[in-house]
RORONU-881956 format. One line per field, with one value per residue: x, y, z of N, C-alpha, C in turn; residue in one letter. Coordinates in pm, 1 decimal. Layout:
N
nc1	c(X:...)
nc2	c(Y:...)
nc3	c(Z:...)
cac1	c(X:...)
cac2	c(Y:...)
cac3	c(Z:...)
cc1	c(X:...)
cc2	c(Y:...)
cc3	c(Z:...)
type	c(A:...)
***
This chain:
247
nc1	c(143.1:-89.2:-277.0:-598.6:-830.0:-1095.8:-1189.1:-1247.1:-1084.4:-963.7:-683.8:-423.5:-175.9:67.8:222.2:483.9:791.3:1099.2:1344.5:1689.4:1959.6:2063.1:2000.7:1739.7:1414.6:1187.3:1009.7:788.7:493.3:162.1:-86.0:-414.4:-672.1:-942.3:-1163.1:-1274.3:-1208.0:-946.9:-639.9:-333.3:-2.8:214.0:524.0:842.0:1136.5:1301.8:1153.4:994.9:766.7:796.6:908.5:741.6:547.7:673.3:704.4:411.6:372.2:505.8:720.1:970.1:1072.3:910.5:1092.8:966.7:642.5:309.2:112.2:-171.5:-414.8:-726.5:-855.1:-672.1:-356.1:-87.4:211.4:518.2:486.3:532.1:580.0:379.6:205.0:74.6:-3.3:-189.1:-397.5:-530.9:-414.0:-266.3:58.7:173.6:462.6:754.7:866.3:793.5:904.3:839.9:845.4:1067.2:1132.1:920.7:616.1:365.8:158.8:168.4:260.0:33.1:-101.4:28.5:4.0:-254.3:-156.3:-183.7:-432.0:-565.5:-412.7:-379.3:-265.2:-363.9:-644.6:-533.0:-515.9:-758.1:-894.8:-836.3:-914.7:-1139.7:-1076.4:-803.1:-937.7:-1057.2:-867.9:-766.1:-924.8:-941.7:-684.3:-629.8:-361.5:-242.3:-330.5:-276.3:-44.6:18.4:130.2:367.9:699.9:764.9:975.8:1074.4:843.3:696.8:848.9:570.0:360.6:493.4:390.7:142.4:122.7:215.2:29.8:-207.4:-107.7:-81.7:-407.7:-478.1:-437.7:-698.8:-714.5:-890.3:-715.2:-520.3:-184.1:-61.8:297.6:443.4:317.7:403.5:653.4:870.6:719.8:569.3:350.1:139.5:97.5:56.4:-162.0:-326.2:-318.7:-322.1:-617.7:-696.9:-655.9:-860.5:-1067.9:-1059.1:-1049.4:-1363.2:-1467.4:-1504.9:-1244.7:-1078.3:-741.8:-399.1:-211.3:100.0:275.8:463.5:420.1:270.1:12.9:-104.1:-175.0:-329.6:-556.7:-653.1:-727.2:-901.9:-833.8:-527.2:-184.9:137.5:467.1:766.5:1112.9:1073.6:867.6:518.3:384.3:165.8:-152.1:-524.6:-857.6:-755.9:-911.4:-909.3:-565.1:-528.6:-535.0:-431.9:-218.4:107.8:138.9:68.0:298.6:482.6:477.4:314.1:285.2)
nc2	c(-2703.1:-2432.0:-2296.1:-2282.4:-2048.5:-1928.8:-1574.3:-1291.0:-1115.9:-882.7:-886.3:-1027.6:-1022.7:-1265.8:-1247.6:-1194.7:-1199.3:-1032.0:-948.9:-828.7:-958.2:-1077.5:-993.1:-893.9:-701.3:-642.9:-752.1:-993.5:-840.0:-865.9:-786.3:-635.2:-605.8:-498.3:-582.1:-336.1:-127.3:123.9:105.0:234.4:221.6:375.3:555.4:612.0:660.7:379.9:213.3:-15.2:-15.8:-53.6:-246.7:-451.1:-415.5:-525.0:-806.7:-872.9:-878.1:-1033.4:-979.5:-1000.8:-1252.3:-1383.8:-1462.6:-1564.6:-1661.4:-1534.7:-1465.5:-1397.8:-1355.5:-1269.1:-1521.9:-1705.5:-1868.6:-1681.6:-1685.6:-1654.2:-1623.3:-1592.6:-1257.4:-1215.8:-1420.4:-1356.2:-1075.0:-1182.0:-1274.2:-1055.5:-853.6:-542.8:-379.5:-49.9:70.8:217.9:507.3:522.4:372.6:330.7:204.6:328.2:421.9:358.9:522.9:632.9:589.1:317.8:257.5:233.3:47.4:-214.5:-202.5:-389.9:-621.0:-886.7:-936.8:-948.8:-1106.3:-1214.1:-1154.9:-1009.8:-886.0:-711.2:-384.8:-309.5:-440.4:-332.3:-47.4:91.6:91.9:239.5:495.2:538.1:594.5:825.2:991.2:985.1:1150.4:1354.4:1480.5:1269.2:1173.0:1404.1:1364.4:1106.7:997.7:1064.6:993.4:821.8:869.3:1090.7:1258.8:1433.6:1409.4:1391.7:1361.2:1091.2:951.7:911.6:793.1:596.3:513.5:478.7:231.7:66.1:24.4:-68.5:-343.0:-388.8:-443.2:-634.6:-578.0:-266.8:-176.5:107.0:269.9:471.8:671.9:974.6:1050.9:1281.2:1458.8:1760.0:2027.4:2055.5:1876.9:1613.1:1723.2:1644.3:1395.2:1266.0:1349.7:1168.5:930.4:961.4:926.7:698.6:526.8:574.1:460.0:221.9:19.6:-153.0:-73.6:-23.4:147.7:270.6:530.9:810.1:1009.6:1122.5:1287.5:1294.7:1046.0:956.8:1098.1:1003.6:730.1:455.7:284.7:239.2:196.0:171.2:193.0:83.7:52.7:-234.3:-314.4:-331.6:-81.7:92.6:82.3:123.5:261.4:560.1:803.0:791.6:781.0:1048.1:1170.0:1032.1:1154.4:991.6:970.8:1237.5:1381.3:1249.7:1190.2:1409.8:1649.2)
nc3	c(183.8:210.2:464.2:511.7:631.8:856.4:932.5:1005.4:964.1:676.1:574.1:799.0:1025.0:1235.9:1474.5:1339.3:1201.4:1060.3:841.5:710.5:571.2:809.2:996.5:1216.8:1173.2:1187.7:1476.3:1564.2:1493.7:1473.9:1315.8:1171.0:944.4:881.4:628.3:396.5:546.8:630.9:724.8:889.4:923.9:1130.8:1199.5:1285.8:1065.0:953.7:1139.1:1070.4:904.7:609.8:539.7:726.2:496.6:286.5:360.8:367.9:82.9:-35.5:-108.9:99.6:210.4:545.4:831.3:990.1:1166.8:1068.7:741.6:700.3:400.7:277.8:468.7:372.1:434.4:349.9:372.4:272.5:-13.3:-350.1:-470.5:-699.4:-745.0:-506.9:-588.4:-864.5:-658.1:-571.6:-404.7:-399.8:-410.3:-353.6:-391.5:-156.4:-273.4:-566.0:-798.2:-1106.0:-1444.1:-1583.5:-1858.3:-1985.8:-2152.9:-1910.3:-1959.7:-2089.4:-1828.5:-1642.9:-1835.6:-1805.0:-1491.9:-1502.9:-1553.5:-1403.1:-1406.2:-1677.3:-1851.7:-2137.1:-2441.4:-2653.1:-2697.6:-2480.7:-2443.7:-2480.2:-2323.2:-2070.2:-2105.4:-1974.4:-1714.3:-1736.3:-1795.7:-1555.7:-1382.4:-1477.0:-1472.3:-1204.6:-1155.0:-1353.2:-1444.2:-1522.2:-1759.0:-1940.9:-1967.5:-2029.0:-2256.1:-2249.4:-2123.2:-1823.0:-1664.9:-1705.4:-1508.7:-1267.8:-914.1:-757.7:-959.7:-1031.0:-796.3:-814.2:-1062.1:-971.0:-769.0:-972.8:-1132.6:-977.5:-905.9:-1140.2:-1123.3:-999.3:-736.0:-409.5:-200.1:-129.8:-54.2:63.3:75.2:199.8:89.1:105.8:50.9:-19.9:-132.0:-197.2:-83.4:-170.8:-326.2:-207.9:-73.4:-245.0:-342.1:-104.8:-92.7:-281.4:-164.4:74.0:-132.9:-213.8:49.7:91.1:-76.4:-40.7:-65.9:52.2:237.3:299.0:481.3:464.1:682.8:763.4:845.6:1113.4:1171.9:894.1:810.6:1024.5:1033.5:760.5:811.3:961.5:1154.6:1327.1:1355.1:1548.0:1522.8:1627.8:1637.0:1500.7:1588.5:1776.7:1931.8:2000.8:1949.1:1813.7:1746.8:1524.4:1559.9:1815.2:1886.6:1807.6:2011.7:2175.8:2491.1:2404.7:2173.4:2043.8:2190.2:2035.8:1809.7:1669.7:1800.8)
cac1	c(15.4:-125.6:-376.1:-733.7:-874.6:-1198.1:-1135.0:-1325.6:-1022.7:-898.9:-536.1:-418.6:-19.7:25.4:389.4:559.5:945.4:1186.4:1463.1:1754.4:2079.8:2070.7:1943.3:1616.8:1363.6:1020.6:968.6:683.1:421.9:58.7:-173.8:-545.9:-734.8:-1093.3:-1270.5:-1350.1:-1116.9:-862.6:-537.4:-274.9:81.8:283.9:634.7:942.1:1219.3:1372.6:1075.2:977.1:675.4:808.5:997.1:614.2:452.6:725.3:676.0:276.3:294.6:589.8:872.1:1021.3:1035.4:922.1:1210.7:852.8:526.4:200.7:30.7:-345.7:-549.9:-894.9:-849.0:-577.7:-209.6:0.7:349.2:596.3:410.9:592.4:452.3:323.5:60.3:-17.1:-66.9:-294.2:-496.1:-556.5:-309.5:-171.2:154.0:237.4:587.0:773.8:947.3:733.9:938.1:793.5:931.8:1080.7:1159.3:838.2:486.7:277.5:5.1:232.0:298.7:-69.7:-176.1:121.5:-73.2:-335.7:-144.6:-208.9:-611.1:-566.3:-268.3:-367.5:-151.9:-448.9:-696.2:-532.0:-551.9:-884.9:-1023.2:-792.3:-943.1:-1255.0:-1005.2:-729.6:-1042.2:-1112.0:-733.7:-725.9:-1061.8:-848.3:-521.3:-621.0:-231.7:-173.6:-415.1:-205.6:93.6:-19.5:215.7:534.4:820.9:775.1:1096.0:1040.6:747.8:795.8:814.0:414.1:338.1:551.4:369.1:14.3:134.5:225.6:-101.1:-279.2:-88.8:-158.1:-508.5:-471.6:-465.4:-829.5:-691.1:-905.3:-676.3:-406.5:-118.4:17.9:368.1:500.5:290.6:365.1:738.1:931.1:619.2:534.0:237.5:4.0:52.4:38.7:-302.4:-404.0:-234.1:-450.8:-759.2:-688.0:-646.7:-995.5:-1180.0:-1037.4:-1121.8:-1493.9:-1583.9:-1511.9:-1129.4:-917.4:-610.1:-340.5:-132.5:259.9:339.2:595.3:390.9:82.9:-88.2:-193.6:-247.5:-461.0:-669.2:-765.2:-754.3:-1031.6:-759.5:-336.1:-79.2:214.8:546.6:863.6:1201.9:1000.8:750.6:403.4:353.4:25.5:-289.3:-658.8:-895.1:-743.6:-995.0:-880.3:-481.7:-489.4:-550.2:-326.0:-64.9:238.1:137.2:130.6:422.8:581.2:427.3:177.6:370.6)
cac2	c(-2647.3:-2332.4:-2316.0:-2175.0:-2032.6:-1863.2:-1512.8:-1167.7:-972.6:-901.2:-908.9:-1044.4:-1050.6:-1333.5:-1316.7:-1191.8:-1188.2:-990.4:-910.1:-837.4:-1047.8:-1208.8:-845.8:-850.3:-553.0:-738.3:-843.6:-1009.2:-760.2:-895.9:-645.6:-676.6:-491.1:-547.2:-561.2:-182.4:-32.5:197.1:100.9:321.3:205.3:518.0:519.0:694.2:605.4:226.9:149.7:-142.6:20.1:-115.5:-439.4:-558.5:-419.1:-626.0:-917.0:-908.1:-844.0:-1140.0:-906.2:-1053.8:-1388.2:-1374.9:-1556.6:-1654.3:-1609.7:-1615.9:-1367.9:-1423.4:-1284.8:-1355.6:-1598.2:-1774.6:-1841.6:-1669.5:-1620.5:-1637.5:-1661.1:-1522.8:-1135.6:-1242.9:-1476.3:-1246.3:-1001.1:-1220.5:-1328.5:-937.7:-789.7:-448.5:-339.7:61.3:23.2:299.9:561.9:488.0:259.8:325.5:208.0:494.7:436.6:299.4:626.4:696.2:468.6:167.0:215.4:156.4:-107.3:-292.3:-236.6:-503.0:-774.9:-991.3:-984.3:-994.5:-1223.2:-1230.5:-1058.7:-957.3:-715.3:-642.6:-286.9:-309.8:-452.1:-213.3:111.3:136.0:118.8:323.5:643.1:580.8:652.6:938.2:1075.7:1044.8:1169.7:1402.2:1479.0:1160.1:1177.2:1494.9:1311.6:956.3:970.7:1079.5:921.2:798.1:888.4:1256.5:1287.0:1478.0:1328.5:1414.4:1271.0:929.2:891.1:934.8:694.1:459.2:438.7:417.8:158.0:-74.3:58.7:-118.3:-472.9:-419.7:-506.4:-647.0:-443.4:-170.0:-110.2:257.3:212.7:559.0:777.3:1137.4:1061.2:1362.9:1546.3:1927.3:2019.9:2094.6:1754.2:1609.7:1740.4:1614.6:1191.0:1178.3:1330.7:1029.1:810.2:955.6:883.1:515.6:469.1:647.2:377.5:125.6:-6.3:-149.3:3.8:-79.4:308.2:319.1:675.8:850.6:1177.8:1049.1:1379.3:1309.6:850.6:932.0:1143.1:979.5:622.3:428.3:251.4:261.2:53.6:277.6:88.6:153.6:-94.7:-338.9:-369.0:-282.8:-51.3:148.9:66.4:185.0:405.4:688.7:939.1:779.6:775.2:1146.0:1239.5:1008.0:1228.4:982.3:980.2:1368.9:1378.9:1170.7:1206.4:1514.6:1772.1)
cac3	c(137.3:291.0:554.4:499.3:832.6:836.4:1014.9:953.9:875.0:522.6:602.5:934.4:1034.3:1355.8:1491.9:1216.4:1205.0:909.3:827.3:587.3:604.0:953.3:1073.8:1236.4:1152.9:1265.8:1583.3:1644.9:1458.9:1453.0:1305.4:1106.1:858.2:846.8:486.1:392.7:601.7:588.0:838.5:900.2:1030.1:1173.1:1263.7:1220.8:926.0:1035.3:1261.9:1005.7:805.5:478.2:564.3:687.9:343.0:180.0:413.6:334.4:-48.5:-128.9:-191.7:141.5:265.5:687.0:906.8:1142.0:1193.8:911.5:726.4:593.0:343.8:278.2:565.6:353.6:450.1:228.4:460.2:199.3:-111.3:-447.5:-497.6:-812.0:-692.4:-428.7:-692.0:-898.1:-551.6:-517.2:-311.3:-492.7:-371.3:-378.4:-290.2:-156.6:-400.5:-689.5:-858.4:-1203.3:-1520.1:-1655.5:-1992.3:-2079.8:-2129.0:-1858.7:-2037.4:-2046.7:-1687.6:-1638.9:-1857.5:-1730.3:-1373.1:-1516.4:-1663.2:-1291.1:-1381.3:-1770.3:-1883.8:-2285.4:-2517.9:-2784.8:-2682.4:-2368.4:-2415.7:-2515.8:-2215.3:-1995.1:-2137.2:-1913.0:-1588.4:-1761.3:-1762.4:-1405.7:-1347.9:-1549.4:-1393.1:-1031.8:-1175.9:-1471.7:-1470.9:-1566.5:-1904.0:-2048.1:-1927.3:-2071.4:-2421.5:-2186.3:-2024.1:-1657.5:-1509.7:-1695.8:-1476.0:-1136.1:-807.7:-749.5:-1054.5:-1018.3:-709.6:-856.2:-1120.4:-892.7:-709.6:-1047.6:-1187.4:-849.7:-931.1:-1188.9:-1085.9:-941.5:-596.0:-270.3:-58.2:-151.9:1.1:-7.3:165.7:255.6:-48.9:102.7:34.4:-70.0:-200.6:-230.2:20.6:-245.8:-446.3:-83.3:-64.1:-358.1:-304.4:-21.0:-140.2:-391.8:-84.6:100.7:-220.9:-191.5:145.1:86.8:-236.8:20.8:-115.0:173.2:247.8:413.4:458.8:583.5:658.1:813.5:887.1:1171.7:1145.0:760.8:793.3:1149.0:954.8:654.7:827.1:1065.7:1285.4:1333.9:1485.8:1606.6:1548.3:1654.3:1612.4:1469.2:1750.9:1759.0:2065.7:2024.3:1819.2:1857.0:1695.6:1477.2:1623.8:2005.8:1905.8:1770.8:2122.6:2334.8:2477.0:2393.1:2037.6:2038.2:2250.1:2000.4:1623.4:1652.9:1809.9)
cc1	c(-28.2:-262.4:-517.2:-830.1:-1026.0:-1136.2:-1222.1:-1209.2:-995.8:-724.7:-546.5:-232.9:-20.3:189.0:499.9:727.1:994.5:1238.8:1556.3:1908.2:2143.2:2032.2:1787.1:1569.9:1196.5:1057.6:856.7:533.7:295.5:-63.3:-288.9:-595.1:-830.9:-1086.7:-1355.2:-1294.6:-1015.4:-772.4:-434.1:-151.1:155.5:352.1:741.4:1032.8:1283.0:1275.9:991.6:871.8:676.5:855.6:873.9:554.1:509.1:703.2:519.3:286.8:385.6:676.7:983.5:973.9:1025.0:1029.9:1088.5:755.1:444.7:160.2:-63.3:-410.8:-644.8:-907.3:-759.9:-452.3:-99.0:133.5:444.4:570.7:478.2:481.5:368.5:183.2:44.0:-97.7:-208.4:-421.6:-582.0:-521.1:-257.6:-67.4:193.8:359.7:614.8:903.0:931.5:782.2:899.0:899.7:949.8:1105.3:1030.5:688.2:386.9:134.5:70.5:239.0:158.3:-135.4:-120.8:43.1:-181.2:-329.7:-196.7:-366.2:-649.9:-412.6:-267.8:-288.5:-274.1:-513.8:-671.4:-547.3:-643.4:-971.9:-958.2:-883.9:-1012.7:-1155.5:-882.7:-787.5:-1051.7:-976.8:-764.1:-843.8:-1003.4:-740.0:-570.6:-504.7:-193.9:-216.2:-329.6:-61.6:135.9:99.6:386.0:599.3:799.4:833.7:1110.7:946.6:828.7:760.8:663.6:348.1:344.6:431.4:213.0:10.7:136.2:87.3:-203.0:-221.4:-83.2:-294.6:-570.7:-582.7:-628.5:-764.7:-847.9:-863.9:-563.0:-301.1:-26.8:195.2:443.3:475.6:295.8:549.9:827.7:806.7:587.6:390.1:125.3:-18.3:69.8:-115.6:-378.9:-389.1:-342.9:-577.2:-818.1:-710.7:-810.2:-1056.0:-1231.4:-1107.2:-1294.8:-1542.1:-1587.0:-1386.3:-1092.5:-836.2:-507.7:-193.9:-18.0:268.4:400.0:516.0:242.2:-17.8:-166.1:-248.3:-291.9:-570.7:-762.4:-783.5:-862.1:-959.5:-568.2:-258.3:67.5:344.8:681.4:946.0:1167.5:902.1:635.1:370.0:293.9:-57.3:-428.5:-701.8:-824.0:-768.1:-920.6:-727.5:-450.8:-499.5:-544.2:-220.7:66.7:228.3:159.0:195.5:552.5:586.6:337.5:241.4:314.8)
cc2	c(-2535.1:-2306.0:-2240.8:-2162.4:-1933.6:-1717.6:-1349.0:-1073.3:-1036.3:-983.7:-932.2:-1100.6:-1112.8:-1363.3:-1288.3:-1160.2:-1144.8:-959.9:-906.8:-903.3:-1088.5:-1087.1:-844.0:-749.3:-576.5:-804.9:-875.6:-912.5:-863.3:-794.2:-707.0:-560.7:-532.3:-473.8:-403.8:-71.6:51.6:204.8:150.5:271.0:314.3:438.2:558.7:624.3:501.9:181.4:15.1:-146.6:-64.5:-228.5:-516.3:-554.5:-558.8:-789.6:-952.9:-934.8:-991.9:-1071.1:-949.5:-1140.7:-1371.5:-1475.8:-1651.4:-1564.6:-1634.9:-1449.7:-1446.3:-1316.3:-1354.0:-1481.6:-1716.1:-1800.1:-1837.1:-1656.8:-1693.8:-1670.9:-1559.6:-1347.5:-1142.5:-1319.3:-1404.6:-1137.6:-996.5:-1227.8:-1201.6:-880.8:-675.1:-397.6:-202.8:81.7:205.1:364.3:534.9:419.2:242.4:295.6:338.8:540.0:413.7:466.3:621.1:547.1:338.7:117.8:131.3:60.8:-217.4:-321.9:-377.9:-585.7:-858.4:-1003.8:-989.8:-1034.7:-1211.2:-1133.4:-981.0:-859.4:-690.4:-496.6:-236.9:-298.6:-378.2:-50.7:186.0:179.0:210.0:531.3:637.5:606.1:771.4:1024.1:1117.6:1104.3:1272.2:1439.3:1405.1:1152.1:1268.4:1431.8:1159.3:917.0:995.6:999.3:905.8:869.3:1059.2:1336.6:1351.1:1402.8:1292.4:1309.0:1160.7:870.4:881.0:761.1:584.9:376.1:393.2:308.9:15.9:-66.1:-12.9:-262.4:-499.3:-485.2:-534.6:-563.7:-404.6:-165.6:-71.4:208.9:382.6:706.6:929.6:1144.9:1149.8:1467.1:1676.2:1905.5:1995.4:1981.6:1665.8:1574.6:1649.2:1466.9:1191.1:1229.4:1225.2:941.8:827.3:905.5:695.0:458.6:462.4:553.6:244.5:31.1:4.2:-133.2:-5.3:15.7:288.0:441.0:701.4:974.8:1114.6:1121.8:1328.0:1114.5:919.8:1001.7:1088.5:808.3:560.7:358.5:269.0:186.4:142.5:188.3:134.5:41.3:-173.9:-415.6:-283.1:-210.5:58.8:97.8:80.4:248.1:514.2:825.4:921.2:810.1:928.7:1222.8:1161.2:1118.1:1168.0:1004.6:1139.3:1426.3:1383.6:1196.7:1363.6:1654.2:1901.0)
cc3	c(232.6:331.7:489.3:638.5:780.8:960.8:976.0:927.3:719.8:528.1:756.7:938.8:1192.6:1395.6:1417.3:1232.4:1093.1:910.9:649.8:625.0:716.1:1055.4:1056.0:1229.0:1261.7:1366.9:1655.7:1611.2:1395.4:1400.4:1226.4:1037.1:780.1:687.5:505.3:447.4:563.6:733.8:784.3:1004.3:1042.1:1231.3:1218.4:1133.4:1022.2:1134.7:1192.4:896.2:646.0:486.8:592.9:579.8:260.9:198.8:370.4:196.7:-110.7:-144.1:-67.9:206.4:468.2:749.2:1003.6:1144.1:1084.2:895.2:601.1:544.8:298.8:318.0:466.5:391.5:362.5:284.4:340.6:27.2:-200.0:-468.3:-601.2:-800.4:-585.3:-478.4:-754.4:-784.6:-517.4:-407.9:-392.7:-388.1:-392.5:-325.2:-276.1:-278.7:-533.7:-774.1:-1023.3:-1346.5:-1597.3:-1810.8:-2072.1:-2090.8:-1980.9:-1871.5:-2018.8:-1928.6:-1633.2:-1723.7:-1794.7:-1543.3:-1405.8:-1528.3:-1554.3:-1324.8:-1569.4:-1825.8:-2037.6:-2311.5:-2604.4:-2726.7:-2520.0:-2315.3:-2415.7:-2403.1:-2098.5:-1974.6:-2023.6:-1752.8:-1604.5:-1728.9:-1637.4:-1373.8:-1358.4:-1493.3:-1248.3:-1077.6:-1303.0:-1546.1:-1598.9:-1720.2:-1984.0:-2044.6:-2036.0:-2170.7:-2313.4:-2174.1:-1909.3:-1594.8:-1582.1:-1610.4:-1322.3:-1030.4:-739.3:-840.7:-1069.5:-950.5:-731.1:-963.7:-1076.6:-823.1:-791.4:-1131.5:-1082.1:-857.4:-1032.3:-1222.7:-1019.5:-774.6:-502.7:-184.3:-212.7:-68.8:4.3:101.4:114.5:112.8:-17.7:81.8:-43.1:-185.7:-149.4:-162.4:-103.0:-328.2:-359.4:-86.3:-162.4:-389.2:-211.3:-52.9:-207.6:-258.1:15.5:-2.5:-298.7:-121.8:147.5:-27.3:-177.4:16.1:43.2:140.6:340.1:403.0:543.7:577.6:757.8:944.3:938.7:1154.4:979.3:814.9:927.0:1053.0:840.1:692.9:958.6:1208.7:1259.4:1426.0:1495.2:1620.1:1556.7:1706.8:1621.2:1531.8:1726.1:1921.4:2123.4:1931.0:1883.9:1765.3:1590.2:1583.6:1790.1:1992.2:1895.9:1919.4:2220.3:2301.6:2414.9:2273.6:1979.3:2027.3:2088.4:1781.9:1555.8:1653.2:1796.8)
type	c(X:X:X:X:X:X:X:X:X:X:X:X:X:X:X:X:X:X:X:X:X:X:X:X:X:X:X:X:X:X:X:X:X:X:X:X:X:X:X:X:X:X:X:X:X:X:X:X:X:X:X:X:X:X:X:X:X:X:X:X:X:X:X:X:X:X:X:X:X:X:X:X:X:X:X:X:X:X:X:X:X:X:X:X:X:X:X:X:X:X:X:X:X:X:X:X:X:X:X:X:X:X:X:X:X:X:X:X:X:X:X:X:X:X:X:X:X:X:X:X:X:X:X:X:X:X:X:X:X:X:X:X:X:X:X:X:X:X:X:X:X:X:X:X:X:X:X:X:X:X:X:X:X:X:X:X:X:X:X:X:X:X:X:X:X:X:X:X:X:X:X:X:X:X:X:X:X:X:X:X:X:X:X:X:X:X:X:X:X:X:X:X:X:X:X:X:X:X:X:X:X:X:X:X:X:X:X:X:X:X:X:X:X:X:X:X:X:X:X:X:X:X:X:X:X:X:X:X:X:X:X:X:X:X:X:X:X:X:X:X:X:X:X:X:X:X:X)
***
């Protein structure tokens, strides 16, 4: 049975261990992400960014350690009921079904908070417009093909079809991935207007200059170890981080 702890963060990772076929990635990564926030892990490609998303959301099982949300213990809990519990997952590389419209992709975001078959699209609609109000793309796009869509696009899709689910928290896991500056600009304006309605967030990125900026704290990880965290505003102006991510 899984623990219930009282605790003021949203998410909280205590020890965490992961891996992929007897190959450790996680070692030992404890991190938190207060209610309202907007956290920011930085760290270059293989430093573990996505192996903990997957470890938090259910997509991998931890070898050790716990992870809680809303002071529950979910450490290896199917992604599916994490899903339902309000957890959204933006995995990396948008992942979208591709055969199915644009529109499918997002109603499909909802099924974890409506399950019926009958007027599911019905009671979608109202959260399908607030997509399409962040994404207007996505509205002329809506009748398309997914995987016709361009890499910008996917990745828009992707965040509105975790948008979906009405999440508790979000989390983006590496959303500036192979994107064009200018549709760049325009993913994280999406991701300020997250953080700014009050939507926790829980941001992997690659590139520290853009996640210090639009996030309130950061954990700095590197071969599966956690070995800076502070501030945003205080990390953008340590030297090693500079040194090391800023440049």
């Amino acid at each position: 049975m899984h623990e219930q702890v009282r605790d003021t963060a949203m998410l909280k990772t205590v020890n965490l261990h992961a891996g992929y076929g007897g190959a450790e990635v996680l070692k030992g990564i404890s991190i938190e992400v207060p209610e309202g926030s907007c956290v920011a892990l930085v760290g270059a490609n293989g430093a573990g960014k996505s192996t903990l998303a997957k470890a938090i959301s259910g997509l991998l099982v931890p070898s050790s350690g716990q992870v809680f949300f809303n002071g529950r213990d979910i450490t290896g809990s199917p992604a599916s009921l994490t899903a339902r519990n309000g957890l959204s997952h933006c995995p990396e590389g948008r992942r979208v079904f591709a055969p199915l419209s644009v529109e499918d992709n997002l109603v499909l975001g909802a099924f974890p908070r409506l399950p019926s078959l009958g007027p599911f699209r019905r009671k979608a609609s109202d959260d399908l417009e607030k997509i399409y109000g962040m994404f207007p793309i996505l509205k002329e796009r809506r009748m398309q093909q997914s995987g016709s869509l361009s890499g910008g696009e996917q990745q828009m899709l992707a965040i509105g079809r975790a948008l979906m689910a009405k999440p508790r928290l979000l989390i983006l896991d590496e959303p500036s991935l192979g994107l064009a500056p200018i549709v760049l600009k325009e993913v994280f304006e999406a991701i300020i207007a997250l953080r700014n309605s009050g939507m926790t967030i829980l941001l992997s990125e690659q590139f520290a200059r853009n996640a210090l900026a639009v996030s309130d704290r950061a954990y700095i990880l590197e071969r599966g170890k956690v070995v800076l965290e502070g501030p945003s505003a205080e990390l953008e102006k340590n030297p090693a981080v500079i040194e090391a991510y800023l440049g």
